[in-house]
C-alpha positions in Angstrom: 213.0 308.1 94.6 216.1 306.7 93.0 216.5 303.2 92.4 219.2 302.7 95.2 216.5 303.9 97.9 213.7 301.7 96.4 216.0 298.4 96.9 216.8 299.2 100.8 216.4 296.3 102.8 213.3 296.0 104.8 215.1 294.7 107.7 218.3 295.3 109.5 221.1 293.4 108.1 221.9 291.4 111.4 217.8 290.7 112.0 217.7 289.3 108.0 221.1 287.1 108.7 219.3 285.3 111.7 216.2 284.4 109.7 218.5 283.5 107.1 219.8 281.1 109.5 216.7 279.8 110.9 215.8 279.5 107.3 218.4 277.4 106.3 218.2 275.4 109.6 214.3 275.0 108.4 214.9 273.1 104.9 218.0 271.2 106.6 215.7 269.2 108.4 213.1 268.8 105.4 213.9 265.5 105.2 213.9 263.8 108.6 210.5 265.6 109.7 208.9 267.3 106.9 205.7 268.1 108.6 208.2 270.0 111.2 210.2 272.0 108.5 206.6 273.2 107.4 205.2 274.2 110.6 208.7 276.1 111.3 208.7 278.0 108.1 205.2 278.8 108.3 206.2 280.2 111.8 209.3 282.3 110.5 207.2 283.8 107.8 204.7 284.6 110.3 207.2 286.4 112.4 209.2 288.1 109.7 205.8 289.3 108.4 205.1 291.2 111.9 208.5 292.0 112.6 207.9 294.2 109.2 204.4 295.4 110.3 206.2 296.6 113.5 208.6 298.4 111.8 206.2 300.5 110.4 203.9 300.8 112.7 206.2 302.4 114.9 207.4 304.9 111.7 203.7 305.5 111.8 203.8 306.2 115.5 206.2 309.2 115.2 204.6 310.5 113.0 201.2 310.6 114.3 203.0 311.3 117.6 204.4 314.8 115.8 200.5 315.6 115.0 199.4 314.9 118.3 201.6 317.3 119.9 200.6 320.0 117.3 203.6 320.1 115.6 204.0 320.3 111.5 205.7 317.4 110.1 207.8 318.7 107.2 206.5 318.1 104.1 209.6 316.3 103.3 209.3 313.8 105.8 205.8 312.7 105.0 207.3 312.8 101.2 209.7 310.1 102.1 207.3 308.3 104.4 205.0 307.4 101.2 207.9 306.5 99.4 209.0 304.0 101.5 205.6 302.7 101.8 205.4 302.7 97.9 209.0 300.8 97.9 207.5 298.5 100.1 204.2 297.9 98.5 205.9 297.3 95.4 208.2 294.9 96.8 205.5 292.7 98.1 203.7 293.0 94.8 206.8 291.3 92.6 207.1 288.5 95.1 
């Protein structure tokens, strides 16, 4: 996989701009109700973390989907499927 396809963003650009947002939103009110910024960004993560799982969970889905029906999934397909799970794997693992 080149290097380009290993940095694609895990999320859509418009979905990673709103938790950007509700991010920044989060540490602006740190100050007057810290025990609230925490909650909130414990909640974001929380969400961004299963908005990920969904994603490829439903990848997973058509795939399995494919099988189910009895047809072949290309070999290329299933190649690019790992990669992506590799990308993301190694992602998580330099954070």
């Amino acid at each position: 996989m080149d290097e380009s396809a290993a940095e694609q963003p895990l999320l859509g650009a418009e979905e990673s701009e709103r938790y950007r947002e509700t991010w920044s939103g989060i540490q602006g009110r740190f100050v007057d109700d810290p025990r609230e910024a925490v909650r909130a960004a414990d909640s974001l993560v929380a969400e961004v973390m299963q908005t990920l799982a969904a994603t490829f969970a439903e990848h997973k889905q058509g795939l399995e989907g494919q099988w189910d029906r009895g047809e072949d999934v290309a070999t290329e397909d299933l190649r690019l499927a790992l990669q992506h799970y590799r990308s993301f794997f190694n992602r998580l693992l330099r954070t």
